[in-house]
C-alpha positions in Angstrom: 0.0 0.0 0.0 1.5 3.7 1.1 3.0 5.0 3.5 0.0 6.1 5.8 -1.6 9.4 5.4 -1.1 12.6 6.7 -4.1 14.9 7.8 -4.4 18.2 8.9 -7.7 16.8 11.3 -4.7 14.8 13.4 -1.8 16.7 13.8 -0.4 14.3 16.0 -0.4 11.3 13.5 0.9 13.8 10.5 4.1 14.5 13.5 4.7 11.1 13.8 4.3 10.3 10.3 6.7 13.1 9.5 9.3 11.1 11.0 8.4 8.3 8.3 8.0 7.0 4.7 7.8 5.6 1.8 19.7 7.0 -9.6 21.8 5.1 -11.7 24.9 5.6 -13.0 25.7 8.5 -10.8 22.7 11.1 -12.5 23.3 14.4 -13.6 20.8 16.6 -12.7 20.7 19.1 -15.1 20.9 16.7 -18.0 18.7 16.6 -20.9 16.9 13.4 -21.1 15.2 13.6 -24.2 16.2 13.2 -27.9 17.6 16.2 -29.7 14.5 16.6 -31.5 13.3 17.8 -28.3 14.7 20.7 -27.7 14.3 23.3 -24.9 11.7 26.4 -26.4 13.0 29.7 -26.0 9.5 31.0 -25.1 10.1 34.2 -23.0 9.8 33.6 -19.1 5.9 32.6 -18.8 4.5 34.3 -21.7 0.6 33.8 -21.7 0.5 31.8 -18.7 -3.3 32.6 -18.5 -3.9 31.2 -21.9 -3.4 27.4 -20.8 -6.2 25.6 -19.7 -6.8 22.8 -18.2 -9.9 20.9 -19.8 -12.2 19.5 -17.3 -11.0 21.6 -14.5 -13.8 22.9 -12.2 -11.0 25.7 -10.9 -7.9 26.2 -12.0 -5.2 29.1 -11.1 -1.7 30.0 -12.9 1.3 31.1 -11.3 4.4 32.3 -13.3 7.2 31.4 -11.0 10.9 32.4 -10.9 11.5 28.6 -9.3 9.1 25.3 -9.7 11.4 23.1 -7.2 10.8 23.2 -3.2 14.2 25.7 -3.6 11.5 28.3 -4.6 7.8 26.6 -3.9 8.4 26.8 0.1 9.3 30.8 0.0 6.3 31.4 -2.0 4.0 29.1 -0.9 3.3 26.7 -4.2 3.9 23.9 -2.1 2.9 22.2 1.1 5.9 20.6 3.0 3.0 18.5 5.5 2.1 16.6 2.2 6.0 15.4 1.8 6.8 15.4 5.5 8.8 12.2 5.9 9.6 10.8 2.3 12.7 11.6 1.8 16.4 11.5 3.9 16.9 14.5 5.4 20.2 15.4 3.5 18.8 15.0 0.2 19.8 17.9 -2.3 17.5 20.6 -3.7 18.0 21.3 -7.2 17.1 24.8 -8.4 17.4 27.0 -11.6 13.9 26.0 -12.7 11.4 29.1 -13.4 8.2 28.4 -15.3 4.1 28.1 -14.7 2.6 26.5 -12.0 -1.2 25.4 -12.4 -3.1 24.4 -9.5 -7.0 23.4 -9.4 -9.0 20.8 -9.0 -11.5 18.7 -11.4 -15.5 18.5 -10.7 -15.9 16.3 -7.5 -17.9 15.5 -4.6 -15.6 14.6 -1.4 -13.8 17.1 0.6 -11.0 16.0 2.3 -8.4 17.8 0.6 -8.0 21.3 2.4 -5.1 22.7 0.2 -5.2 26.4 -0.2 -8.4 26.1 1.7 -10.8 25.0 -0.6 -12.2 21.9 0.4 -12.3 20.0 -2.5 -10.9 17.0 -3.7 -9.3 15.9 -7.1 -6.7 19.2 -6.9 -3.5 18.7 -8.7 -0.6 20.2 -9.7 0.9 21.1 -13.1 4.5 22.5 -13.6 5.9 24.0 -16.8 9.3 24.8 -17.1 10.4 27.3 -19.3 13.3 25.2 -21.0 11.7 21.9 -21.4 13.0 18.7 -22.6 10.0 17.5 -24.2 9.0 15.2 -21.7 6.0 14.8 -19.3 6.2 13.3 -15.8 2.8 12.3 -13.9 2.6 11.0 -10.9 0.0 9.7 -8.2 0.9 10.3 -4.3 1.9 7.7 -1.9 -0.5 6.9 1.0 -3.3 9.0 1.3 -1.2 12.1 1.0 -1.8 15.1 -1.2 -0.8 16.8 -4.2 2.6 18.2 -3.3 3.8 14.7 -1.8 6.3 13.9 -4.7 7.8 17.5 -4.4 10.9 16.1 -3.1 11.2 12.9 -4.2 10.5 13.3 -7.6 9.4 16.4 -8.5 12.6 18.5 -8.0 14.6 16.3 -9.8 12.8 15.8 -12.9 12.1 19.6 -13.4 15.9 19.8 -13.0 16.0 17.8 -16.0 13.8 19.6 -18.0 10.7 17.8 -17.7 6.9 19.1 -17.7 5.6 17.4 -14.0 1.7 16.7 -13.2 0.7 14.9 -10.0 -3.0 14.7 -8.6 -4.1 13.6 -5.1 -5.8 10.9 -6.2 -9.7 12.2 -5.7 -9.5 11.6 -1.9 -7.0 11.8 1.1 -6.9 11.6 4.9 -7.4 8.8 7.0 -10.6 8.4 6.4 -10.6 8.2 2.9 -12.6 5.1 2.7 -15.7 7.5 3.6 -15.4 8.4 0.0 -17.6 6.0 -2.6 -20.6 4.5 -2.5 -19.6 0.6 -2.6 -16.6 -1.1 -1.1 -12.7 -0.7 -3.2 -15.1 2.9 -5.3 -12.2 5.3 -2.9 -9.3 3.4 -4.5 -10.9 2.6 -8.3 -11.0 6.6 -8.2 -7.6 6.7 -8.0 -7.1 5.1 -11.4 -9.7 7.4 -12.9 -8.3 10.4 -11.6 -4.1 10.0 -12.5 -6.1 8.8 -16.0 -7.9 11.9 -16.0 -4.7 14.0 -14.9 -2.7 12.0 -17.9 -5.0 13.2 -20.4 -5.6 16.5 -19.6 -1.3 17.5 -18.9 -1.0 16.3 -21.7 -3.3 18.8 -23.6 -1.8 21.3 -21.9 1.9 20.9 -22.5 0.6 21.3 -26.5 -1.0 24.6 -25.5 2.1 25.6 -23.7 4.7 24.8 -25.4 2.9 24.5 -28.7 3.7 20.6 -29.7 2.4 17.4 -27.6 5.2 15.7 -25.2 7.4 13.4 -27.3 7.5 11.4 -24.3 5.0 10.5 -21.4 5.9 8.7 -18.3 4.0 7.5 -14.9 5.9 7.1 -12.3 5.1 7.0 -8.2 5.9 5.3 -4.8 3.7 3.1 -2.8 0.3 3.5 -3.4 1.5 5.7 -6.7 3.3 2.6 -7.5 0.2 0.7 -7.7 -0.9 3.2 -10.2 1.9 3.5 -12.8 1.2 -0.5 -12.8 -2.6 -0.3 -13.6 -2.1 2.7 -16.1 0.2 0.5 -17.8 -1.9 -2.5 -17.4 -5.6 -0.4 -18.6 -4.2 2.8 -20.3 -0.6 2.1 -22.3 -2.1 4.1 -25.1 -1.5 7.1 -22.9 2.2 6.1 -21.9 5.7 5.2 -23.1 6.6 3.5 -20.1 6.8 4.3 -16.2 9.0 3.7 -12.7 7.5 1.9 -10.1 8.8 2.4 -7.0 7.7 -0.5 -4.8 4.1 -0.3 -5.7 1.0 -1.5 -3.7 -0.4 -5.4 -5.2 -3.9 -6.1 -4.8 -4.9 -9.5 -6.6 -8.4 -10.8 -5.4 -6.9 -14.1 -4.2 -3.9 -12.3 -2.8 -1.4 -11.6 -1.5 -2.5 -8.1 -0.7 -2.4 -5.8 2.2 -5.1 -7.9 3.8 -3.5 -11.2 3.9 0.1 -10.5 5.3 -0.7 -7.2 7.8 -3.3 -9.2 10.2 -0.4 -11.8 11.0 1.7 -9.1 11.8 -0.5 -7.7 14.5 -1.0 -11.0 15.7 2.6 -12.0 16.2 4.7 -9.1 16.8 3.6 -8.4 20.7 4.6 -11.8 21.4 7.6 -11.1 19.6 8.1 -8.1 21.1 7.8 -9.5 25.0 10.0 -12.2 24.8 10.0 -14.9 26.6 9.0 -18.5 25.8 6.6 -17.7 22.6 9.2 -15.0 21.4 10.7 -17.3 18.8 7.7 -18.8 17.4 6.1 -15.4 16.8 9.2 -14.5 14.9 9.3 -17.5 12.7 5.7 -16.7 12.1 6.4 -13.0 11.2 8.8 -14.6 8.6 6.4 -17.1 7.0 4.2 -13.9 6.9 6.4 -12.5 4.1 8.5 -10.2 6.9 12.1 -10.7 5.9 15.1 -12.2 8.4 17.2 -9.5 8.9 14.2 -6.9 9.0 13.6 -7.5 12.6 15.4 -3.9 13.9 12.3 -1.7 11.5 9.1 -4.2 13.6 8.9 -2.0 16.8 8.3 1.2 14.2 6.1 -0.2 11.9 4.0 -1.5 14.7 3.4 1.8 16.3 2.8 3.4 13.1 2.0 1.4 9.8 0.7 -2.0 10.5 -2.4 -1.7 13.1 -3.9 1.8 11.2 -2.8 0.4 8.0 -5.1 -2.6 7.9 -8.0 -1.0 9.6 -8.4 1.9 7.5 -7.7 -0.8 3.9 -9.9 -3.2 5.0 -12.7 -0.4 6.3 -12.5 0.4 2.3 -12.7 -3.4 1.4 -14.5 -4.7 3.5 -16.4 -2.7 6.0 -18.7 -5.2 7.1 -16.2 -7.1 8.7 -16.2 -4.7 11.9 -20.1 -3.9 11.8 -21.0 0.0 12.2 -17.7 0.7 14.0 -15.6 2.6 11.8 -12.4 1.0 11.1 -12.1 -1.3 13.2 -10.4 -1.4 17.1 -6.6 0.1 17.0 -4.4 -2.1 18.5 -6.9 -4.9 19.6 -5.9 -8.3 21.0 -5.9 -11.1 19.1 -9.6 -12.7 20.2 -11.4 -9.2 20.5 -14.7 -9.2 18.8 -14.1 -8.1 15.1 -10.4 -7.5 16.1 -8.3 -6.7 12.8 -5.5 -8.8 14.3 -7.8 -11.9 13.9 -8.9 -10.9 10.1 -8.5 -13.6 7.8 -9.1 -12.0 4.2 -9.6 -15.8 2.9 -12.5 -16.6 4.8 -14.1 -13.5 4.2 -17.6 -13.2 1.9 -17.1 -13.3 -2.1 -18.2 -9.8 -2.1 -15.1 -8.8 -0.4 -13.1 -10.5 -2.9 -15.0 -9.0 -5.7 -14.0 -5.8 -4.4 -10.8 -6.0 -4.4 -11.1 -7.6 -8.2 -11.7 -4.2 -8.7 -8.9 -2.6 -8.4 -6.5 -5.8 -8.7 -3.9 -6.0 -10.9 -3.0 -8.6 -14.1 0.2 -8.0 -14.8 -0.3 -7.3 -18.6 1.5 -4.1 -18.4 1.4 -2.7 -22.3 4.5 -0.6 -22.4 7.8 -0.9 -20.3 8.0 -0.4 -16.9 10.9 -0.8 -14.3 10.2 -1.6 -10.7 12.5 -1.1 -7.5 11.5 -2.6 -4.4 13.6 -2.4 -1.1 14.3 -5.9 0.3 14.2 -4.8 4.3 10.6 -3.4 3.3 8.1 -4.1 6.3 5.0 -2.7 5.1 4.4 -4.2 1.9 7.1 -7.0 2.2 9.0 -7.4 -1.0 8.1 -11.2 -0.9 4.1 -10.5 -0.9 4.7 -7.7 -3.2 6.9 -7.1 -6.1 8.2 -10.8 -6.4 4.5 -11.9 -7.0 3.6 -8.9 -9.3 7.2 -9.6 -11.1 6.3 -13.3 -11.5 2.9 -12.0 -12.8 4.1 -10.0 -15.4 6.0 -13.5 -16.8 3.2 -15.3 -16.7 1.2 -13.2 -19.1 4.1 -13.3 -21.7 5.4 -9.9 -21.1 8.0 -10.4 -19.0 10.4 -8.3 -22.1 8.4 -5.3 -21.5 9.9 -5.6 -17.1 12.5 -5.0 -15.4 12.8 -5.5 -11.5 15.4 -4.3 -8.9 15.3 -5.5 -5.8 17.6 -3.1 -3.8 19.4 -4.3 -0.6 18.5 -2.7 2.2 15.8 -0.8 1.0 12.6 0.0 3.1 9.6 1.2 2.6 10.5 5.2 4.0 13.4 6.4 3.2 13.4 9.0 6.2 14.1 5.6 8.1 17.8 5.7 6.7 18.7 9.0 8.8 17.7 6.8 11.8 19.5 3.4 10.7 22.2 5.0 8.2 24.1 1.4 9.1 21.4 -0.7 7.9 19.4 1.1 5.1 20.2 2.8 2.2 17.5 5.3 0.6 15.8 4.7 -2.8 15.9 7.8 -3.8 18.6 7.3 -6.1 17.5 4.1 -7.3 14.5 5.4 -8.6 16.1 7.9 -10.4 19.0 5.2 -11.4 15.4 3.2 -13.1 14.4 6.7 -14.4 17.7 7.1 -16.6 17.4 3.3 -17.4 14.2 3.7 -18.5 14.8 6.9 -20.4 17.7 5.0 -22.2 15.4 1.9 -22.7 12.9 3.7 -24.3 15.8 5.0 -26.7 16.8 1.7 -27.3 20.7 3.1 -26.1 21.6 1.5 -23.8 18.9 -1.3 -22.9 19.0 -1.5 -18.5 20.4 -4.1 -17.1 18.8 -7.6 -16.4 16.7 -7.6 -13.6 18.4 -8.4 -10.3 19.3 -8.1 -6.5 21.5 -4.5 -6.5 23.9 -5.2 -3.8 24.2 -2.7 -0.8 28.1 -2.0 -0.7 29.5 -2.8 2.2 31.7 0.2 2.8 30.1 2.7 1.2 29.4 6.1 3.2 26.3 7.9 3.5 26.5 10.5 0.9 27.8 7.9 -1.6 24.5 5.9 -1.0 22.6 9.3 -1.6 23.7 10.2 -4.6 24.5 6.8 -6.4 22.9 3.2 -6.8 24.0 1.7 -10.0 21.4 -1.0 -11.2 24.3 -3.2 -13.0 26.0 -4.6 -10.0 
């Protein structure tokens, strides 16, 4: 899934979540990525800004901006640093140098829990418009429940650095209660796919009013929960794409594994774990056999007070709210044998509505146009054993396994704000996803083709910065 939400209705959550979540060759940031028949316009700074138009927008207001990265938004207020609180290791470098138009608005919707710039409304996104552009466009989903500006960091900066047009929406609801939103179990999360299609569509239309040509190149890319969409756009809407980075990607498949099946055992066994004694062991092997990898044992006492417990109520609330009766998600941090308790939840016994639900919003693995995925092994909220091995394996299995690649990155977890805490143990995937960006940039090129999927080694003596700045996908 994401990295939980962050709300402005529970300020203590969004503090402790801020503490949270969840590249290449060495990558030069100011490098043009696209092919030389792309190249930059020499429009004056932000001429006609309020000529573009976003079709289908409900609202929609233009900035012209003397920087689009988080060097510039934070001063002047085009971003929101609570909606990227947490994603990102604290020393990670700011590029700058990028004026251009900024769009934000929202499309026609019905749910409320986005309260950006104070309106209220859901569906907002973001579109960024550099004035030297590369040719490209960049969309993006958000991780978790989290709004528009939660890529800024992660992604954002660094692809406006290169020259690329950027679009992200919010998904069409946010917050933890974002399984209010619907009328029918799994309707909060199908509206994600509708809406980054929705987004897709309309950026594109207006990078051709912009910069007077369509993008020569389109890619989806997103972590977590934005992971899961680059896959389903890929899988439903390749027509729209060239290809897209998945950076460890939620899997829902109807007969799982999905967040359902592998969270509940680990609300059941980790306090045994965690008191020791004679049941300690067992309840470890059992967190193992649950997907949670050896060696991932020093990240349980985190994800326990902050991912696991609110994760599964608030997923399955969406899936399956029956399960629970008319209490709203569920009983945080119930004992195993409580009535309705999440820790006892066994997705496999559960009514075939609840499956059918989640058919809705499963994936297939018949991605239509390349995709790379990076998954962290030491991750502990969607467990790279439960996750992207299956979806990887899926993608084989429906003959189009030359379309994927898939790096599994040692000592990767699921939040890379976790490496400042463990820099001993973890490395950050920031630079790996942007190592798969260039790979895919150069796939898509046909010069070079990436590397053969495989485990990228952590090195054993590299130092922090090294680790921040580098993680070659060939070794």
């Amino acid at each position: 899934m994401a990295p939980p939400l962050t709300t402005r209705a529970c300020p203590r959550l969004r503090t402790t979540i801020a503490a949270l979540f969840l590249a290449s060759l060495s990558f030069a940031p100011t490098a043009t990525a696209m092919p030389s028949s792309a190249a930059p316009v020499r429009d004056h700074h932000c001429t006609g800004p309020a000529r573009v138009t976003v079709p289908g927008a409900a609202y929609q207001r233009a900035s012209c901006l003397k920087e689009l990265t988080t060097a510039g938004t934070l001063e002047s207020g085009h971003t929101d640093p609570a909606d990227w609180a947490g994603l990102t290791p604290k020393d990670l470098a700011t590029p700058s140098g990028v004026p251009g138009i900024q769009i934000d608005g929202y499309f026609p919707d019905t749910s409320a829990t986005n309260t950006n710039h104070g309106w209220n409304h859901d569906a907002q996104f973001v579109i960024r418009l550099p004035d030297r552009w590369n040719g490209g466009l960049v969309v993006a989903g958000t991780p978790g429940n989290r709004e528009q500006y939660a890529n800024d960091r992660a992604i954002a900066d660094w692809v406006l650095s290169r020259g690329y047009a950027y679009a992200a929406t919010d998904k069409g609801n946010t917050g933890l209660a974002f399984h209010r939103d619907g009328e029918r179990p799994g309707d909060a999360i199908a509206e994600w796919n509708t809406r980054l299609t929705q987004l897709t569509r309309a950026a594109r239309a207006v990078v051709a009013q912009r910069y007077h040509r369509p993008p020569a190149r389109t890619l989806a890319t997103g972590m977590s929960n934005a992971g899961y969409l680059v896959r389903w756009q890929l899988e439903n809407h390749p027509e729209l794409y060239d290809g897209g980075v998945d950076w460890e990607g939620t899997l829902w498949r109807a007969d799982g594994p999905n967040l359902l099946t592998f969270l509940p055992p680990a609300l059941r066994h980790h306090p045994a774990y965690a008191a020791g004694g004679p049941g300690a062991e067992a309840a470890r092997r059992a967190m193992h056999a649950a997907g949670y990898p050896a060696g991932s044992e020093f990240l349980w006492p985190y994800h326990h007070k902050v991912y696991w417990d609110l994760t599964q109520r608030i997923y399955r609330e969406e899936i399956d709210p029956g399960f629970d009766g008319p209490t709203e998600a569920g009983t945080p941090y119930c004992a195993p044998g409580s009535p309705a308790c999440d820790a006892d939840y066994d997705y496999a016994s559960r009514p075939a509505e609840v499956h059918r639900a989640v058919a809705r919003i499963a994936l297939t693995g018949r991605i239509g146009k390349p995709l790379i995925t990076v998954h962290g092994t030491l991750d502990v909220l969607l467990p790279i054993a439960q996750d992207s091995d299956v979806y990887a394996r899926m993608v084989r299995q429906t003959g189009r396994g030359e379309l994927h690649r898939y790096y599994r990155i040692e000592g990767g977890t699921h939040t890379d704000s976790l490496v400042d805490t463990f820099p001993d143990r973890l490395r950050p995937l920031v630079p790996c996803h942007r190592s798969a960006f260039t790979a895919l940039e150069g796939w898509l090129a046909h010069s070079p083709l990436p590397p053969a999927s495989r485990t990228v080694a952590r090195p054993p003596t590299a130092d922090a910065a090294t680790l921040l700045t580098t993680c070659p996908l060939d070794r």
